[in-house]
N, C-alpha and C positions, 0 to 999 in steps of 0.2 A: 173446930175440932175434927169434922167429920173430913174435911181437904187436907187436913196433917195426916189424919189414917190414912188416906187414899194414896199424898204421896209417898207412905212409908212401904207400903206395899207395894205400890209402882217400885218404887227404889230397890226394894228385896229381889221381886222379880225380876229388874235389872241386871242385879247380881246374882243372883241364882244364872242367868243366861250365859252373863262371862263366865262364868266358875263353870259351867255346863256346855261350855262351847263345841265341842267337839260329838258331843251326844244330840245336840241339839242338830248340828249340822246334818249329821249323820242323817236322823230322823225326818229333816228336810228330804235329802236324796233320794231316800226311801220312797217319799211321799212322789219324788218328781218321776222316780224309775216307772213308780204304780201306774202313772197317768201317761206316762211314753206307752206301758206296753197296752192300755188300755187303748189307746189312740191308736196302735198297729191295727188293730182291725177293722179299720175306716176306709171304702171307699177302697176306687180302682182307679188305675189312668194310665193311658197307652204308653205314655212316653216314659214311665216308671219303668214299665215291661220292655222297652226299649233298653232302657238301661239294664235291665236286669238278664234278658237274651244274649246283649253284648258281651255281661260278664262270664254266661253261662257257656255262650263259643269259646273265647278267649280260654277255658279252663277246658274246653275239649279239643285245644289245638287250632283252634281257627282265629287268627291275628287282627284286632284291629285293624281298619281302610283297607288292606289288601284281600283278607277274608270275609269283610262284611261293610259295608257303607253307611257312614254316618258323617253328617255335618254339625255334628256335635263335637266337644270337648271329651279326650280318654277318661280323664280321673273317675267319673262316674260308673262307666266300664271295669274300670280296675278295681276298686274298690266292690262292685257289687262278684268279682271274680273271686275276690279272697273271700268274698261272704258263702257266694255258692258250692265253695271247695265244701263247706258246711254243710247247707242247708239243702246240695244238691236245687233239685227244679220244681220245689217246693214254696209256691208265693207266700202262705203264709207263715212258713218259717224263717224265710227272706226276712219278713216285714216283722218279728220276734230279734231276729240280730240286728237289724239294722238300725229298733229301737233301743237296744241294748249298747249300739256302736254311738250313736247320738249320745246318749247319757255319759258313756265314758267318756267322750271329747269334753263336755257339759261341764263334767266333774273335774277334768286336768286344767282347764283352761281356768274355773275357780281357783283353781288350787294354785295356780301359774299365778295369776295375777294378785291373790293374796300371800305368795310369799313376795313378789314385789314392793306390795303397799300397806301390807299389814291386815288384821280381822274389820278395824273400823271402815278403813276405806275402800273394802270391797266386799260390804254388804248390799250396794246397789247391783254386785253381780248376780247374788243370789236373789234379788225382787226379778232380775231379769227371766232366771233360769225357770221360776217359777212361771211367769207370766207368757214366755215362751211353748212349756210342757202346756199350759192351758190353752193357747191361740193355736197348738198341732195340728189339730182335725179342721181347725176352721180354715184357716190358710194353707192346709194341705203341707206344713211342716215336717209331716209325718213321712213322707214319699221321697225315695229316693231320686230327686231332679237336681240338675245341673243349677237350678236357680237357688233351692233347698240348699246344695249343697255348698255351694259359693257364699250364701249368709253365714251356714255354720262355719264357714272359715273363716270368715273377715269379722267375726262377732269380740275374739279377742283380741282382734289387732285392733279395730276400732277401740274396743276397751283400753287397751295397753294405752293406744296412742291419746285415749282422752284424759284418763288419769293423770300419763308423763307431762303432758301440754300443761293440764290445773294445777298439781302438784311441782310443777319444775323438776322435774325428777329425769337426769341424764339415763338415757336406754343405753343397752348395754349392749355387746355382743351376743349373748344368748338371746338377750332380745329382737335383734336386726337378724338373726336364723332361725327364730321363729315367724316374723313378718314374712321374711322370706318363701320359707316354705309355704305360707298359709297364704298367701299374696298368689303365689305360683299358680297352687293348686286352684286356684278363685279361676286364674286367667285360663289354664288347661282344662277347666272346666266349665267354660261359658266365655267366649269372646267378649258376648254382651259389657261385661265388665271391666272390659280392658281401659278404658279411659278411668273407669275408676280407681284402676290397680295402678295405673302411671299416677294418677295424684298421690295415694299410697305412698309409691317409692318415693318419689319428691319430696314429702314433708316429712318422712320418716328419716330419710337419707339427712337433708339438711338437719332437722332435729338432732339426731346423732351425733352427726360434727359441733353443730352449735356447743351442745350440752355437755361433750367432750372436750372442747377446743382443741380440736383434730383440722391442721390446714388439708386444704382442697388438693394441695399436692402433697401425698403425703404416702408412706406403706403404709397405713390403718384405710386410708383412702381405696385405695387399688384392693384391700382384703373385702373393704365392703363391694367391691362391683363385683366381687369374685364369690361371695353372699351370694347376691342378689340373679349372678347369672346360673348358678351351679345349675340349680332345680330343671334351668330349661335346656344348658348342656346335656343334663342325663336321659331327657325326654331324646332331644334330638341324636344320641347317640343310638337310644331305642329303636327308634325312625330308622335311621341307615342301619343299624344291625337285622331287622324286619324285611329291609327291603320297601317299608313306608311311606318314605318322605316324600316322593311324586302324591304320593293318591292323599296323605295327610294335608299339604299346599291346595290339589283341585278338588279334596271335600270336604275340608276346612276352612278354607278362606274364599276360596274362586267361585266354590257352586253357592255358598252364602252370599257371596257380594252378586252375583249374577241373576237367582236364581232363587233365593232365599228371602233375603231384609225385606222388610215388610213397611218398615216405619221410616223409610227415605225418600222422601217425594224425587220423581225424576221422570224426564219426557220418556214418550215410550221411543224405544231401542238402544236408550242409555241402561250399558249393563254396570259399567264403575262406580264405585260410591267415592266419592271425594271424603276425607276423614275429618277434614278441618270442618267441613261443613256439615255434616252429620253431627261434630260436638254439639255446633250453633244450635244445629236442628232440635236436637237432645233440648239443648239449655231453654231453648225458647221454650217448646211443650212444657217443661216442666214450670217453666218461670209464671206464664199462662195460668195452666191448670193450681200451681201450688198458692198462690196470690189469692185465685177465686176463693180457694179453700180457707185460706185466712182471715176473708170476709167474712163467712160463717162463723167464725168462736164468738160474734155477738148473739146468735140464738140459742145459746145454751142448749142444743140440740142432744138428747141424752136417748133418746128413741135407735139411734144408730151413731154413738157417738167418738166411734174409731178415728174414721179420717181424721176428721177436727184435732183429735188428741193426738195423732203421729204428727199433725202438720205442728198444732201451738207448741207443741213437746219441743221439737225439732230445731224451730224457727227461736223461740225461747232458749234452748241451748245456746243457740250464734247468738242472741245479744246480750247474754247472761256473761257470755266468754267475751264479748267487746267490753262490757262493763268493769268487768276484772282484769281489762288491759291487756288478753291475748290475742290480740289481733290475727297474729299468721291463725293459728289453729282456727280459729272463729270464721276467718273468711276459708279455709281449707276446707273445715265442714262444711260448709253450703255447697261446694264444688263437692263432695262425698256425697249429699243429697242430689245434687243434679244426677249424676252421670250411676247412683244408684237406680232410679230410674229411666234408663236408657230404654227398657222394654215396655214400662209402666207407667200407669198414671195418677199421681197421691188424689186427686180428685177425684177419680170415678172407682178407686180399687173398691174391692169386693171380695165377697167368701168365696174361699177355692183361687186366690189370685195369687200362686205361688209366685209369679214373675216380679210381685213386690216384694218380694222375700226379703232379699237385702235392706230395701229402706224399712223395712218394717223391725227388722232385727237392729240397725242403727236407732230405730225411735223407742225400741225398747229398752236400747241398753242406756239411750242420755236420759230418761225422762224419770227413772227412779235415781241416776246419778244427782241431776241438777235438781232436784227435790228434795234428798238429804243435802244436800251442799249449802240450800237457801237456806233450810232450816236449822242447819248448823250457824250459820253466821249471818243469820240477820241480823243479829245482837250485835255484832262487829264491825255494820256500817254506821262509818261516823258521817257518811254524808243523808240527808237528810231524802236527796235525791233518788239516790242508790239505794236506799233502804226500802222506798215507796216502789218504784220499780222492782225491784225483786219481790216484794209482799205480791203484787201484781200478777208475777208470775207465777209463782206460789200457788195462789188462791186461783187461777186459771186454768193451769196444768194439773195442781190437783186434784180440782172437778172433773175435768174429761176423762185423766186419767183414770176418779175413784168408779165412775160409772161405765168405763170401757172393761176395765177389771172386772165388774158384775157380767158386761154384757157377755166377756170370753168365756167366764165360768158358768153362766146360764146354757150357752151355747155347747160347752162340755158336757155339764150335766145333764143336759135335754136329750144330746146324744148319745151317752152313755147309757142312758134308762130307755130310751127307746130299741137300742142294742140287748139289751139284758131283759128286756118283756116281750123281745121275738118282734117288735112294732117295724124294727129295720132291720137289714140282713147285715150279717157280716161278710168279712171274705173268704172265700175258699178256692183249694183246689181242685177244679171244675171244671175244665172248658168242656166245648163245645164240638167244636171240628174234628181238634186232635184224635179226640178217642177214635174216631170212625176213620179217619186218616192212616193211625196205626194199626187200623185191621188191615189195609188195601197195604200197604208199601211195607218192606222187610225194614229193620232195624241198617242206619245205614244208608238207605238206599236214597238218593235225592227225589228231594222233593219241596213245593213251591206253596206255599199260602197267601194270599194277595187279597186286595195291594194294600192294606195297614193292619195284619195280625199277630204283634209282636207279641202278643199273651199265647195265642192258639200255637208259636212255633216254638215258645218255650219247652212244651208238654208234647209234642210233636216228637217220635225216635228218628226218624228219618235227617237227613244229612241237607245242608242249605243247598237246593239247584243251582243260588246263583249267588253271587258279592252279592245283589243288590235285594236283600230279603223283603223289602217294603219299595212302593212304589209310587212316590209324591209327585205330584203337577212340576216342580224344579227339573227334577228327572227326567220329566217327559220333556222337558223345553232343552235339556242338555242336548247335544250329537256326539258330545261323547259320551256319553252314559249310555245313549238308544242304542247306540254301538256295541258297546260292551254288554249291554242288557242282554241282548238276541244273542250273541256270543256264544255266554254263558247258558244260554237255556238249550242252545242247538249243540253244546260241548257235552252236558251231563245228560240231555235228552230224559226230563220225569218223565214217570211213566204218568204221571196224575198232578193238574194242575188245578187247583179249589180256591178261583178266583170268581169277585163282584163285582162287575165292571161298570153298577151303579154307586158304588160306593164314594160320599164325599170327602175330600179332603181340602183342607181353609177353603171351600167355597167349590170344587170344581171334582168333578168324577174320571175317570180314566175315560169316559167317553169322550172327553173334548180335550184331553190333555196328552192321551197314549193311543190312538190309535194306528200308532204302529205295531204298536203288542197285540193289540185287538185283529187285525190283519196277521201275525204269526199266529195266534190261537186259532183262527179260524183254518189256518192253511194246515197247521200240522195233531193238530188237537178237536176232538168232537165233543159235546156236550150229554151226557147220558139222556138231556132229551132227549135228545136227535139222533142218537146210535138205535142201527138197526141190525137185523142180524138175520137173514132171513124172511123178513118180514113180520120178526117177533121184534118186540123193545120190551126195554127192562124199566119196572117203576122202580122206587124208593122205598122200603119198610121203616124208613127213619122217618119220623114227623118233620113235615118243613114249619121251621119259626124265623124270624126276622136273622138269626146268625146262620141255621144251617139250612142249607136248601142243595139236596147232591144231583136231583134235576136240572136244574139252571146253572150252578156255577161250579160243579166238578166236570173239568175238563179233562180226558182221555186222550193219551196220543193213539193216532191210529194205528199203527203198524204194531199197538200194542194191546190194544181193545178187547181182544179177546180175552188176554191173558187174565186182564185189569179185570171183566165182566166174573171170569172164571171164579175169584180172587172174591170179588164183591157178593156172590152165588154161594160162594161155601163159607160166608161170613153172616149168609142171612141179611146182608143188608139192600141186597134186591131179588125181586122175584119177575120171570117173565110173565108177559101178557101181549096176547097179538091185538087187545083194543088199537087203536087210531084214535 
């Protein structure tokens, strides 16, 4: 009696949720907005301010590659440009729209794919969206990166194309221009993913004709390449109207292959990367690494039970989908798993490891898909085989999965309350340098922060000295960049250069990477230790802490020193003293 109440109730609130669908939804969103904008004030990281300095030039007239140097992909640029029109050079208001800009995509991409396939079959997009808004802070979701932002574009295409694949459901043209654009955007915004965005096109392309029966030679044919090219016609028409295209080829492709990749083994003096062989490279590491992890789903490891769960998730999706006799898509995924991690490793990933971004955002979206799927039609295998195996996966993936769900939301909530009891800081804007920066130099006037202080130049009035506002070990090793470098600094001639020439970067300081810059510093610029004036020298009234120190690493042109000390004098931020 008491299991007939239970399922009658179950059953009400069944229907109470259909009949309530839309309020319900609603009250989701709500819920997922709360915990974006909660998660905006997590944490800081350079390459964010990277992007976000990019966008803030770009919006004061200073162009992409020709006005500023990056071997990164624009979209991230552009985008953080239309935010700053906003938020002005304000980080933590940046980081308020940019959760607000994530949520609407969140929100359209739901709504996208359930008018495709209906409320039922695209409830596993909203377990995603949810479990997403919760992993933000832990995998740095939250931050505007090229990695970040390349998942959140390939999150509905992956959806679109897993649904159409299980469902048989022919893609449409509105569909194959939305892969389009979102494919685009992947590849314009992290090369890294370019093998994965060519298997993208491939099975999306064929899928399409398949599902249409569209021949190969065909006009619906030719409309599709004319799709799929548009996005990167309109980039490159950018490029030559800018005057770009030279400097977007040697710091986009040339100084990364030369100077950049990290993860291609090769003798030393070989600067080429072979691309065939980089896939292998890719496939291997990961084939390696994602196997070992496989091994593991026998210790029910629940103490840190992520990996395990993105791998059996994953791996369980491809055989679930050979099971049910999709083979192209089934073996296409595991190519989407490889070449997702081109930069990563599902074996050793960790908190903070935005660069898994992508495969993370793939394992999230199949692992609540292929979970209602099993559950839905385990009743429906009549083979005896197939039903045991599926129960298998089931009861596999829903273990990892139920206790990797606790562990994201522990790690939300731990961080949330230590944020709201003062126990951890939040973000502000704050720096350091800037403020004493813009007492010395007029609004305007150039000037040079070095060599990796893409936050301090955000907040900074003063005008870029040079293209190349940061200063990495690739750079140093270029002879055309050293070139251009000195160039530009003996062209704008700062009056004040507030560089650390101990400073490391992936392993290596400008001591043993730029000492030709260190050689200009010294020839045309003095250090306010070292400036003398009479026999008086000038200390610092600013505290030296590990960021600022105007002794050691504010540099002074000479022929300007006076002016500069003058300037520094009636700012209070030094006083004379004839000690020695």
């Amino acid at each position: 009696m008491l299991n007939v109440k239970r399922i009658r109730i179950l059953s009400k609130a069944y229907q109470w949720l259909k009949k309530n669908d839309h309020a319900v939804v609603s009250l989701f969103f709500s819920l997922v907005l709360a915990v974006l904008l909660v998660n905006a004030f997590h944490e800081m990281y350079p390459d964010e301010f990277d992007n976000i300095l990019g966008g803030w030039y770009i919006t004061h007239g200073v162009p992409i590659y020709t006005g500023f140097f990056t071997h990164h992909g624009p979209v991230a640029y552009f985008i953080s440009a239309v935010i700053t029109l906003v938020t002005q050079n304000s980080f933590v208001a940046f980081r308020i729209a940019f959760a607000i800009l994530v949520f609407s995509h969140l929100v359209w991409s739901y709504v996208y794919l359930r008018r495709k396939v209906g409320k039922d079959r695209s409830v596993f997009y909203l377990v995603f969206v949810g479990i997403i808004a919760l992993a933000g802070n832990y995998y740095w979701l939250h931050m505007i990166l090229a990695d970040t932002l390349a998942a959140y574009f390939l999150a509905p295409v992956i959806a679109l194309l897993l649904i159409s694949s299980y469902f048989k459901l022919a893609l449409t043209r509105k569909d194959m221009i939305v892969i389009s654009l979102l494919t685009s955007m992947t590849v314009l915004s992290s090369l890294t993913f370019l093998f994965l965005s060519i298997l993208i096109y491939l099975y999306s392309c064929y899928f399409y004709l398949r599902s249409n029966s569209i021949k190969i030679f065909s006009r619906r044919t030719g409309e599709l390449a004319l799709i799929f090219l548009a996005p990167y016609f309109v980039f490159f028409v950018y490029l030559v109207a800018t005057a770009s295209l030279k400097e977007y080829i040697y710091q986009g492709w040339v100084f990364n292959q030369k100077y950049y990749v990290y993860n291609y083994p090769r003798p030393d003096g070989v600067t080429r990367i072979n691309p065939i062989r980089y896939a292998v490279v890719i496939a291997n590491t990961f084939y390696n690494s994602y196997f070992t992890l496989l091994e593991q789903v026998k210790t029910l490891n629940i103490g840190f039970p992520l990996n395990i769960t993105l791998a059996s998730g994953t791996f369980g999706t491809a055989l679930y989908f050979f099971i049910k006799k999709r083979y192209l898509f089934a073996t296409t995924f595991l190519g989407f798993l490889i070449y997702a991690n081109s930069r990563s490793d599902p074996l050793n990933s960790k908190e903070t490891d935005y660069q898994s971004a992508v495969y993370i955002m793939i394992a999230f979206i199949v692992i609540p898909f292929i979970l209602i799927e099993i559950f839905r039609k385990v009743d429906d295998n009549k083979r005896l085989g197939e039903r045991i195996v599926s129960i298998v996966l089931f009861l596999t993936i829903g273990f990892y999965a139920l206790f990797s769900s606790l562990f994201l939301f522990q790690k939300f909530f731990n961080r949330t309350y230590e944020k709201y009891m003062g126990y951890a800081s939040l973000i502000y804007d704050r720096p350091e340098i800037a403020p004493v920066i813009n007492k010395i130099v007029d609004v305007n006037e150039p000037v040079w922060i070095g060599p990796f202080e893409f936050r301090e130049l955000l907040y900074v009035h003063g005008k870029p000295a040079s293209q190349y506002q940061i200063f990495i070990p690739g750079m140093g090793y270029s002879p055309e960049i050293r070139g251009k470098f000195i160039q530009d600094f003996e062209k704008s001639k700062p009056s004040i250069i507030y560089f650390q020439k101990t400073y490391f970067i992936l392993g290596r300081s400008p001591e043993t990477y730029g000492q030709f810059f260190l050689d200009y510093l010294n020839s045309h610029y003095i250090t306010l230790f070292d400036y003398r004036d009479n026999g008086i020298r000038y200390r610092s009234t600013v505290a030296k802490s590990d960021t600022l120190d105007l002794e050691g690493r504010l540099y002074i042109r000479k022929e300007k020193a006076r002016d500069v000390i003058r300037r520094m004098l009636d700012q209070k931020l030094v006083y004379p003293s004839s000690e020695e």
